[in-house]
C-alpha positions as a Python dict, from the first residue, in 0.01 Angstrom:
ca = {
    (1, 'X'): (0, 0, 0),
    (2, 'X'): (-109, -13, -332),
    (3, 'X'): (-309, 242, -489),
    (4, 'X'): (-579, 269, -761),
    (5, 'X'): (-509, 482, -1066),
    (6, 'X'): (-801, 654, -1219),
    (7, 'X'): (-852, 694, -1564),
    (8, 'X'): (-805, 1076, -1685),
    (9, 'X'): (-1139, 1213, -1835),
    (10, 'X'): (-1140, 1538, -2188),
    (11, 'X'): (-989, 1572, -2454),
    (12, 'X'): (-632, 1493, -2463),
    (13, 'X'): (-401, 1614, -2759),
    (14, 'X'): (-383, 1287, -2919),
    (15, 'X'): (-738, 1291, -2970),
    (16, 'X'): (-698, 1622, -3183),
    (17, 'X'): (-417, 1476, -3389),
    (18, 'X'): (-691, 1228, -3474),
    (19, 'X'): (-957, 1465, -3519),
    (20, 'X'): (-766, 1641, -3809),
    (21, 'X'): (-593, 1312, -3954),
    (22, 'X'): (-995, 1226, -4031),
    (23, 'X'): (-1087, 1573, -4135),
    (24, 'X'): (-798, 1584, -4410),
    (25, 'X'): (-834, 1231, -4506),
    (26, 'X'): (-1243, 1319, -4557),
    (27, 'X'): (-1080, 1632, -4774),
    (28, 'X'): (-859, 1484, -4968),
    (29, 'X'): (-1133, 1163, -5019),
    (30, 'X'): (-1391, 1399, -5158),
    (31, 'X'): (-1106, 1612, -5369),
    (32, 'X'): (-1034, 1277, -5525),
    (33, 'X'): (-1402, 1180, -5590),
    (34, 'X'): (-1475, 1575, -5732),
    (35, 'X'): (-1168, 1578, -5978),
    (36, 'X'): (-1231, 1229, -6116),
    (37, 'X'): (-1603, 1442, -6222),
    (38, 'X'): (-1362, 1742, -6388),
    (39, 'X'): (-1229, 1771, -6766),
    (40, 'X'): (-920, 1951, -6750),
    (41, 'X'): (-671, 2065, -7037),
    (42, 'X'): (-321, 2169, -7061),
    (43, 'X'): (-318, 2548, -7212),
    (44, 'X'): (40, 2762, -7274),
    (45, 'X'): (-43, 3070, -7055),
    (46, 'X'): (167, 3314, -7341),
    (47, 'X'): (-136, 3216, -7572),
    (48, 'X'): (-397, 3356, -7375),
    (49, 'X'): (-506, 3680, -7189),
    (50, 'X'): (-547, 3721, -6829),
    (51, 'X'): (-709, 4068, -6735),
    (52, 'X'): (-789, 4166, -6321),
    (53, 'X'): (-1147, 4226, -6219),
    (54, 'X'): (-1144, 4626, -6159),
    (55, 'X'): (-1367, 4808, -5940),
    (56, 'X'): (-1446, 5150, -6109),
    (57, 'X'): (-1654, 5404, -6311),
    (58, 'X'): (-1874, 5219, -6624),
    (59, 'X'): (-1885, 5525, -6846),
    (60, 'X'): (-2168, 5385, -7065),
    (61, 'X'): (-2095, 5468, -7392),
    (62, 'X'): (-2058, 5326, -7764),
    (63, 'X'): (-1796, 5396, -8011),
    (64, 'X'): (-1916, 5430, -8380),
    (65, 'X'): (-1787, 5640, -8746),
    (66, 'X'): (-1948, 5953, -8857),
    (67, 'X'): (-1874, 6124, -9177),
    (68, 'X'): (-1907, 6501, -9221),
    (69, 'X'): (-2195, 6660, -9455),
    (70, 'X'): (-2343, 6986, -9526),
    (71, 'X'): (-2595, 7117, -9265),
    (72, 'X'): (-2843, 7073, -9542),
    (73, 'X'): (-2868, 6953, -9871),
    (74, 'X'): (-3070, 7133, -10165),
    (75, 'X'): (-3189, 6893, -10397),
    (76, 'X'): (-3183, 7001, -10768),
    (77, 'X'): (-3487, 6873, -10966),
    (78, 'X'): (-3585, 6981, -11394),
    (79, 'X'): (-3867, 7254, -11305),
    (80, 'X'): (-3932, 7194, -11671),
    (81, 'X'): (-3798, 6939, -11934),
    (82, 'X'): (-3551, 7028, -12245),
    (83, 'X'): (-3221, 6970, -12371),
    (84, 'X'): (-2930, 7124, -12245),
    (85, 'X'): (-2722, 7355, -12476),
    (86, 'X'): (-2481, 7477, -12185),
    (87, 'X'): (-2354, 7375, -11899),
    (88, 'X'): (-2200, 7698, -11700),
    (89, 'X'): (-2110, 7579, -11369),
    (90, 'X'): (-1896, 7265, -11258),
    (91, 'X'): (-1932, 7055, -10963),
    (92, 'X'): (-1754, 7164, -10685),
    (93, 'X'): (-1798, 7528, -10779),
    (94, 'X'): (-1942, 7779, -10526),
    (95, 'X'): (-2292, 7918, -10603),
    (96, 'X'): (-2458, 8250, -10555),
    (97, 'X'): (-2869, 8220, -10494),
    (98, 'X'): (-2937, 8253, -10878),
    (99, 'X'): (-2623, 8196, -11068),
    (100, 'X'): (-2750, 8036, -11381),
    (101, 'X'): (-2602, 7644, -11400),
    (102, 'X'): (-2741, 7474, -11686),
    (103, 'X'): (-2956, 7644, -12004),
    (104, 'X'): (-3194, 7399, -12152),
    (105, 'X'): (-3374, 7452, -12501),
    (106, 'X'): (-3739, 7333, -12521),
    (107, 'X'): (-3939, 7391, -12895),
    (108, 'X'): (-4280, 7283, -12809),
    (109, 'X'): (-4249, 7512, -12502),
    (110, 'X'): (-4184, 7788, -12717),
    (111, 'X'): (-4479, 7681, -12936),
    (112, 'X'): (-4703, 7666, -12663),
    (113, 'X'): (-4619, 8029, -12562),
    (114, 'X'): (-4679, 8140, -12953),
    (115, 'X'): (-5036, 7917, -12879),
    (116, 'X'): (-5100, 8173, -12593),
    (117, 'X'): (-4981, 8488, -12709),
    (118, 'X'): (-5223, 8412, -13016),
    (119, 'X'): (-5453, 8376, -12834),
    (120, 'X'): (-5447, 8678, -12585),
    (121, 'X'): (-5472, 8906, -12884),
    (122, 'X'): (-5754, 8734, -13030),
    (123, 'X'): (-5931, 8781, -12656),
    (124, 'X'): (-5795, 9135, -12668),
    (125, 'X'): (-5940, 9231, -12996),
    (126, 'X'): (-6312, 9043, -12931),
    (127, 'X'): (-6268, 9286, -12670),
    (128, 'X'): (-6263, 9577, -12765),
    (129, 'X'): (-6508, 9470, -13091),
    (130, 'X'): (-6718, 9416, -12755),
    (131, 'X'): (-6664, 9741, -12618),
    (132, 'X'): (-6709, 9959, -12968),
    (133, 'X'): (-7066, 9763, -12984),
    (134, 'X'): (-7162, 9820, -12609),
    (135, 'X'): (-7097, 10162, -12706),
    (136, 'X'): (-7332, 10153, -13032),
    (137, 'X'): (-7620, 9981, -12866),
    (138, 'X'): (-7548, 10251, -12560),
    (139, 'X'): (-7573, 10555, -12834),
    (140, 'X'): (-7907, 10367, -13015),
    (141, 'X'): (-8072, 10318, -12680),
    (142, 'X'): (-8019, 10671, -12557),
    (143, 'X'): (-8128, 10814, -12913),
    (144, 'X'): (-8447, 10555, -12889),
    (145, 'X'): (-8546, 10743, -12511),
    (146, 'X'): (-8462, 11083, -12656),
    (147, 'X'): (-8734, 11000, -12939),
    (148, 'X'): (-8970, 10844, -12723),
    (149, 'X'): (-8948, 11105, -12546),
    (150, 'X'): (-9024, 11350, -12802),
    (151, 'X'): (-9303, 11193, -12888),
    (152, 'X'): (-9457, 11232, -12549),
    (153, 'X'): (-9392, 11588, -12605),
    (154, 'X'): (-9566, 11604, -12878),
    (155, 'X'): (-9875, 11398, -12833),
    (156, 'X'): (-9938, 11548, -12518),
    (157, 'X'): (-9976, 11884, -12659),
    (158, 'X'): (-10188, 11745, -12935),
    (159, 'X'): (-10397, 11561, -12633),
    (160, 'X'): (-10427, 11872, -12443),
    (161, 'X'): (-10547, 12120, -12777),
    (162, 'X'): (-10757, 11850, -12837),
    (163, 'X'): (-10886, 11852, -12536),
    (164, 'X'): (-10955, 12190, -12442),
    (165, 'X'): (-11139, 12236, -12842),
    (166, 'X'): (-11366, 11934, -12731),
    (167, 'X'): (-11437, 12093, -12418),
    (168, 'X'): (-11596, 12398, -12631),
    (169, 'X'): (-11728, 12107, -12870),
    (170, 'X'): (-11512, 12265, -13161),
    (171, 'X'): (-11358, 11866, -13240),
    (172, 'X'): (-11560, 11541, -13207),
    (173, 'X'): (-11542, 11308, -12972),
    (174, 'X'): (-11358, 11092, -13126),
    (175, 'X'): (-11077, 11319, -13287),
    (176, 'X'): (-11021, 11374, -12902),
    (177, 'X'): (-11031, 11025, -12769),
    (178, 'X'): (-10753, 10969, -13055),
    (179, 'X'): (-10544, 11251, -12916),
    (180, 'X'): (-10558, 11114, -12576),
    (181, 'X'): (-10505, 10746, -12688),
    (182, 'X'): (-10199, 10809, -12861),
    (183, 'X'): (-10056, 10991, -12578),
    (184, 'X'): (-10112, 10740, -12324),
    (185, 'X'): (-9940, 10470, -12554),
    (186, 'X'): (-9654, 10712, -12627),
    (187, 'X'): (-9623, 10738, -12204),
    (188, 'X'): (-9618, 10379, -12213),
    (189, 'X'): (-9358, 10324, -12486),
    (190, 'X'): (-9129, 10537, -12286),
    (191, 'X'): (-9107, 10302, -11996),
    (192, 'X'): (-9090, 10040, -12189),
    (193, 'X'): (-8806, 10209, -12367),
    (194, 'X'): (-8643, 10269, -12044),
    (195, 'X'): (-8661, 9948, -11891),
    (196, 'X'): (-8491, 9783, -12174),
    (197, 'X'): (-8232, 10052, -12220),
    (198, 'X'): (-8140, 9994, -11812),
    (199, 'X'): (-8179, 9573, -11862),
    (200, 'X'): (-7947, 9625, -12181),
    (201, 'X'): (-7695, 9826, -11961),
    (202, 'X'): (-7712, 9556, -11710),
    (203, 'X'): (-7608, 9293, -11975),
    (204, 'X'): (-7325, 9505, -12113),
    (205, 'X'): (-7169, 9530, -11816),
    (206, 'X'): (-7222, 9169, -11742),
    (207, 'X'): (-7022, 9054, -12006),
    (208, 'X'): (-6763, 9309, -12038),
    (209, 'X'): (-6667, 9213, -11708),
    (210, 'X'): (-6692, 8807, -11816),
    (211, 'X'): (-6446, 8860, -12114),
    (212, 'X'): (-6224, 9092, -11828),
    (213, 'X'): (-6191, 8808, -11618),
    (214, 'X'): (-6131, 8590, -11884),
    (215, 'X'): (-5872, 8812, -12052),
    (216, 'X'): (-5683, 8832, -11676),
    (217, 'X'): (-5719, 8481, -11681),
    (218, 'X'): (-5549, 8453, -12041),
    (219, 'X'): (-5310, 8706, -11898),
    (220, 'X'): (-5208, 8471, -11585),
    (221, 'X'): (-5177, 8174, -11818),
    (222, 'X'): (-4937, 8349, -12039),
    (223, 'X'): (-4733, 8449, -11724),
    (224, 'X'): (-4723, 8131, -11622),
    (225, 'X'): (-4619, 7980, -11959),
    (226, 'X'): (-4342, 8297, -11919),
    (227, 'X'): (-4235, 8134, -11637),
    (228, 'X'): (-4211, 7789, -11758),
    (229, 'X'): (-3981, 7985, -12047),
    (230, 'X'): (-3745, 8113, -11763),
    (231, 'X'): (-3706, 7797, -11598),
    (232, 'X'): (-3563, 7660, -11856),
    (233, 'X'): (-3259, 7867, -11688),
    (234, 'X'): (-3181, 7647, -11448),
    (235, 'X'): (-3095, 7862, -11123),
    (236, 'X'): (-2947, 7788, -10758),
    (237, 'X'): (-3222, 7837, -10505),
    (238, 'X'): (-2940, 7915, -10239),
    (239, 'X'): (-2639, 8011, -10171),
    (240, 'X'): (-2415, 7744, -10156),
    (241, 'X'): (-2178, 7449, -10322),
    (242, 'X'): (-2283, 7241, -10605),
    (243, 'X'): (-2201, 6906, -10518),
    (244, 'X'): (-2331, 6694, -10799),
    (245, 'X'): (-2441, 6777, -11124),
    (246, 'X'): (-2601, 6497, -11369),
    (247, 'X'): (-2625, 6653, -11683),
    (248, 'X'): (-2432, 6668, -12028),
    (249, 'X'): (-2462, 6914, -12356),
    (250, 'X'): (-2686, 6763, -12553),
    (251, 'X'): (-2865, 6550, -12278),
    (252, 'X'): (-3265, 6554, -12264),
    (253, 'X'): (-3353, 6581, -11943),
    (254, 'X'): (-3768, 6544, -11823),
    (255, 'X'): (-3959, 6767, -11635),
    (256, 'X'): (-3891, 6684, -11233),
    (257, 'X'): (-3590, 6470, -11317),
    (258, 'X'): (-3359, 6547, -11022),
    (259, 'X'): (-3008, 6630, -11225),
    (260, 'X'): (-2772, 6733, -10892),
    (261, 'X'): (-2777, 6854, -10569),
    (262, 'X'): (-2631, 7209, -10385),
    (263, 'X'): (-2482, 7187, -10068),
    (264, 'X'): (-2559, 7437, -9772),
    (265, 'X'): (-2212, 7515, -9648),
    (266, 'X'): (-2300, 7761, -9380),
    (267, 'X'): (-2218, 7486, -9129),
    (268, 'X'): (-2178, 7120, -9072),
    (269, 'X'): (-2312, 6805, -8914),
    (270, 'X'): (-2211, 6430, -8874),
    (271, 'X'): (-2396, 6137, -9037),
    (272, 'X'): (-2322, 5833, -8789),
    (273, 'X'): (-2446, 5476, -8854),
    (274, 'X'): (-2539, 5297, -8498),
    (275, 'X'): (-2618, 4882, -8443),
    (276, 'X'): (-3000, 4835, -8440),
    (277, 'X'): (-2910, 4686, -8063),
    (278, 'X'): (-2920, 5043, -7924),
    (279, 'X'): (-3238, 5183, -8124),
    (280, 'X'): (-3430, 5201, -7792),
    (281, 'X'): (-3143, 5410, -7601),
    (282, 'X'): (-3015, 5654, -7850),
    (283, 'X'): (-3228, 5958, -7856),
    (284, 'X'): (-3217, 6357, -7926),
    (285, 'X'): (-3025, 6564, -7723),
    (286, 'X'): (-2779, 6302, -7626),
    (287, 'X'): (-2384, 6418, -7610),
    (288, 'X'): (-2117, 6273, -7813),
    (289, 'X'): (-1746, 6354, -7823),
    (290, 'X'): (-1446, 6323, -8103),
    (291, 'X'): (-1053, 6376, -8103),
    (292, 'X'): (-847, 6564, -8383),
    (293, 'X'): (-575, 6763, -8363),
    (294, 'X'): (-490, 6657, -7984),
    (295, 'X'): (-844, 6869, -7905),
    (296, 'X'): (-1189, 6730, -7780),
    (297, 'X'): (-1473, 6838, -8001),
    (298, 'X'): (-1840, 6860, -7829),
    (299, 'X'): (-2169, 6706, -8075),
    (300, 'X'): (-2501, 6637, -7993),
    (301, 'X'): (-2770, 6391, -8116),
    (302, 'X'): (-2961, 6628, -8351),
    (303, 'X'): (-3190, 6351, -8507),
    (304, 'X'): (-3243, 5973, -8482),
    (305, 'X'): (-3398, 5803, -8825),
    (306, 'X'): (-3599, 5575, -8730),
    (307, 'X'): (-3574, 5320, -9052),
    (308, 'X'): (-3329, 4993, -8991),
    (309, 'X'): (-3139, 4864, -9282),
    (310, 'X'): (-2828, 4586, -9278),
    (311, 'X'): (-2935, 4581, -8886),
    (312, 'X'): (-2823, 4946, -8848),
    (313, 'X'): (-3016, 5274, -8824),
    (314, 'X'): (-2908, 5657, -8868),
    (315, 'X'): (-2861, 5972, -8643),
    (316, 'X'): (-2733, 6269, -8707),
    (317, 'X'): (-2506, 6511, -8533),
    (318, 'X'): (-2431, 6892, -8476),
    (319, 'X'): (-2164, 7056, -8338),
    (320, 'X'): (-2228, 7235, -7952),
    (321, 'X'): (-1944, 7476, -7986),
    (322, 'X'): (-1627, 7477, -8164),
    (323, 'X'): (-1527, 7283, -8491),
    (324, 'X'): (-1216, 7166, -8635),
    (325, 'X'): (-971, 7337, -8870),
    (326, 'X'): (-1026, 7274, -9219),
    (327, 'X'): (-1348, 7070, -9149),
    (328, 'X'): (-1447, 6862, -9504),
    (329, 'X'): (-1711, 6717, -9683),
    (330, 'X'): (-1668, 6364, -9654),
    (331, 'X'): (-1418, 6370, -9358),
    (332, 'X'): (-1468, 6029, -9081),
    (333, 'X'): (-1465, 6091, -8740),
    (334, 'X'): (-1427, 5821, -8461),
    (335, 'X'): (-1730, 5933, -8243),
    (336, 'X'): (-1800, 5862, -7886),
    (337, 'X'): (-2160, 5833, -7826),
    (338, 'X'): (-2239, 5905, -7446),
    (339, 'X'): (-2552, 5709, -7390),
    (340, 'X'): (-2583, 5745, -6994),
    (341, 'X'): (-2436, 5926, -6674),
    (342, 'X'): (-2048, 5700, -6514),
    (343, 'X'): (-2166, 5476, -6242),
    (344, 'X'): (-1931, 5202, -5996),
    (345, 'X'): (-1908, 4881, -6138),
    (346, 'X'): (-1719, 4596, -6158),
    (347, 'X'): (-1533, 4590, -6457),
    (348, 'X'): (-1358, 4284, -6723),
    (349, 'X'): (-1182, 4427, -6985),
    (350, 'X'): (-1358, 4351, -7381),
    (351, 'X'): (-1216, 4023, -7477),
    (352, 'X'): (-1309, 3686, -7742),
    (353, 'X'): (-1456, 3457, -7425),
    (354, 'X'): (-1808, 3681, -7497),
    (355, 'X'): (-1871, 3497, -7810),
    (356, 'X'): (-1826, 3157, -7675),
    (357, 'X'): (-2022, 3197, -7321),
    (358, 'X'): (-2272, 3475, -7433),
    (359, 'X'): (-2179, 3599, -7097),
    (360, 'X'): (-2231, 3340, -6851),
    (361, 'X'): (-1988, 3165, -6777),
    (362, 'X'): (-1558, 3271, -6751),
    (363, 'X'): (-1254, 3126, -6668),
    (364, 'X'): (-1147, 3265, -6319),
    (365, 'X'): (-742, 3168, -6216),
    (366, 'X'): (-654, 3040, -5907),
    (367, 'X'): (-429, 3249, -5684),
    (368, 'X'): (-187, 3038, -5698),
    (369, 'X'): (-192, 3061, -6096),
    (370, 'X'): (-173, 2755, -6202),
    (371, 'X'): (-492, 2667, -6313),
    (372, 'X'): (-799, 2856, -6414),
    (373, 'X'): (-1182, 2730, -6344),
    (374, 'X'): (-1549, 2791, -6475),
    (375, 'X'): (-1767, 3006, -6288),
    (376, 'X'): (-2071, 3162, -6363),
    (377, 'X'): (-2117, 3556, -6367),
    (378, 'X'): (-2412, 3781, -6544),
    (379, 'X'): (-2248, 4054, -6779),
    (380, 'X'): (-2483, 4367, -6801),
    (381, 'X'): (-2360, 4666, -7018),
    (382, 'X'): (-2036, 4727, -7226),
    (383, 'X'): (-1834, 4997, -7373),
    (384, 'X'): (-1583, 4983, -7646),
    (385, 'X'): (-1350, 4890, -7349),
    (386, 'X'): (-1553, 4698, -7075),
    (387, 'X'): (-1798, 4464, -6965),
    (388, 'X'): (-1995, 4596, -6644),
    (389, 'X'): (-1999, 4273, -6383),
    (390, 'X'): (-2325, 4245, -6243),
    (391, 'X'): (-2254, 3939, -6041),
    (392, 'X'): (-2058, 3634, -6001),
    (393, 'X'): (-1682, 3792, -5964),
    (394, 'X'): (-1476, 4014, -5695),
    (395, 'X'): (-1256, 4275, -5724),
    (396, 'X'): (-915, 4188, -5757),
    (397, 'X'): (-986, 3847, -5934),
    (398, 'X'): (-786, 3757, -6228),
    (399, 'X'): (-1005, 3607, -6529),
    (400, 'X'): (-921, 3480, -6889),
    (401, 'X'): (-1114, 3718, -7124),
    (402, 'X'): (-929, 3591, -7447),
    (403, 'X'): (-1131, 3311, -7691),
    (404, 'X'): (-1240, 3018, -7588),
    (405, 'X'): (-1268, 2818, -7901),
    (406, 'X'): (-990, 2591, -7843),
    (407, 'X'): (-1092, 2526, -7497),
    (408, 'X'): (-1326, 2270, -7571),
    (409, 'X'): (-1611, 2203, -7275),
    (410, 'X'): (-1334, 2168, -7028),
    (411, 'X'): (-1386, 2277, -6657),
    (412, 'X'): (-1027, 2359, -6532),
    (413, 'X'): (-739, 2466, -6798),
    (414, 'X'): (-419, 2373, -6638),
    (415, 'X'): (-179, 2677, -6668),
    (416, 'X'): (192, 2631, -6804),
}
């Protein structure tokens, strides 16, 4: 007897050969549609550089040249103008605070101290004319009170005889008012006498201690005009090296005309130029290293200038500890400028692509290598050997960090 056969129900394994016949046909569809959208070009891999994506420590810091100087300098200015008639030190020469380096010769100077000496004595003499007639008028206005006071003497024992004879009415009246008049005036001529003799003494003294002051003052302006003879010597302030000297036998030099400056060899620092892009990160105190002679030499950030000029500004360094053998003037340094602490980053090596994509864009490769694609990423800092990574790329990735010029605005460079 016949039997109905029902139709199996599910999936049966044909259906999932069809299920991934569409699936790759919809893949391969929309990889045809996408690269007919992408520029590609043809590029010799020897020609470029491919660097790996590293995961490790960003030590943020810059790289710049520093040139040795003198702790200090010691400018040399002219304290007073003249012409030189010797020269007695060289530059380059070691200095003792107040060898003698250049002699200048200055006539009207000497003129003007002739002027004041002249002077002084004239000052001198009015006073001591002063002083002899101080001591005249002092003699005449003592011998004026000793008369005066004679006279007193006398008149009052005139006044008294006549006063006791008109008592016994042996004198008139009038002989004794006369007595007794002249007397009283003679009394009164005294302190008149005495009043001027102390005002007069007042006075004296008054101006003999006017033309004092003004003789110290003479006295001071003469020293001074002494000094402006001695400076003519020009002198090293300090101990040290004289590194430039701009002056010739024979030359006139002004007064305040800066002819060379001494250098201050007691120790050393580093003069560093840095790119006006770091102004706001460089600061005092911050630690830089150098290599010579297979050692590691410690600095520190002693002062930042603030002033920018050709887009650069100036710091200055000192050393922490130890410095090299047969440290110079003038010596160059490649400096390592520690502007913050190491921190885990993803790194790309320093490479030409920067200038063309500003950092936004890079070529990753493909694992299979044979072609290399755009793909955006966000560069934050960078040392003289990395960029840090901030996003966009995973470890292990390979990337081409050489230029791009020759690339052109192509998406995917086709490796050979």
């Amino acid at each position: 007897m016949d039997r109905k056969i029902e139709k199996k129900k599910g999936i049966r394994p044909k259906h999932i050969i069809y299920a991934v016949a569409a699936i790759l046909f919809v893949f391969l569809l929309v990889k045809i549609i996408k690269d007919s959208n992408v520029t590609s070009l043809k590029v010799d891999v020897d020609k470029i550089t491919i660097e790996e994506v590293q995961q490790g420590n960003f030590d943020d810091y810059i790289r710049t040249n520093g040139t040795v100087e003198p702790i200090s300098t010691i400018y040399l200015d002219a304290e007073e103008g003249g012409q030189v008639t010797n020269r007695l030190i060289e530059e380059g020469s070691d200095l003792k605070k107040g060898d003698t380096i250049l002699i200048l010769e200055n006539r009207q100077l000497y003129q003007e101290i002739m002027n004041s000496e002249s002077n002084l004595a004239q000052k001198q003499n009015m006073l001591r004319q002063t002083r002899i007639n101080f001591e005249i008028a002092q003699i005449e206005s003592e011998k004026s009170l000793l008369n005066s006071e004679f006279e007193i003497i006398k008149k009052k024992r005139n006044y008294e005889q006549q006063k006791a004879l008109f008592e016994d009415e042996l004198v008139s009246k009038e002989e004794y008012l006369e007595a007794k008049e002249n007397y009283e005036l003679a009394v009164k001529l005294q302190k008149i006498n005495e009043r001027k003799a102390k005002n007069d003494s007042l006075i004296r003294a008054s101006e003999m201690v006017q033309l004092e002051q003004d003789l110290d003052k003479m006295q001071q302006t003469l020293s001074l005009v002494y000094e402006r003879l001695d400076n003519l010597n020009v002198k090293s302030p300090v101990d040290g090296q004289l590194g430039m000297l701009e002056a010739e036998i024979g030359q006139s030099i002004g007064r305040g005309t800066r002819i060379g400056q001494i250098n201050v060899l007691t120790d050393y620092k580093i003069e560093a130029l840095i790119d006006e892009h770091y102004i706001d990160r460089v600061r005092g105190g911050l630690n830089a290293t150098f290599e010579r002679q297979n050692s590691l030499f410690n600095l520190r950030v002693k002062k930042v200038y603030p002033e920018v000029r050709n887009s650069q500004f100036q710091i200055d360094l000192v050393f922490t500890d130890e410095r090299p053998d047969n440290i110079r003037t003038g010596q160059t340094y490649y400096i390592n400028l520690q502007l913050g602490q190491p921190e885990q980053s993803l790194l790309v090596s320093l490479g030409g692509f920067f200038n063309s994509t500003g950092g936004q864009w890079i070529y990753v490769v493909d694992p299979s290598g044979d072609f290399a694609t755009k793909r955006n990423i966000r560069i934050g800092r960078k040392n003289p050997k990395y960029y840090e990574v901030l996003e966009g790329l995973e470890p292990g990735e390979r990337v081409i960090t050489s230029g791009y010029d020759l690339f052109g605005d192509n998406d995917k460079l086709i490796l050979r």
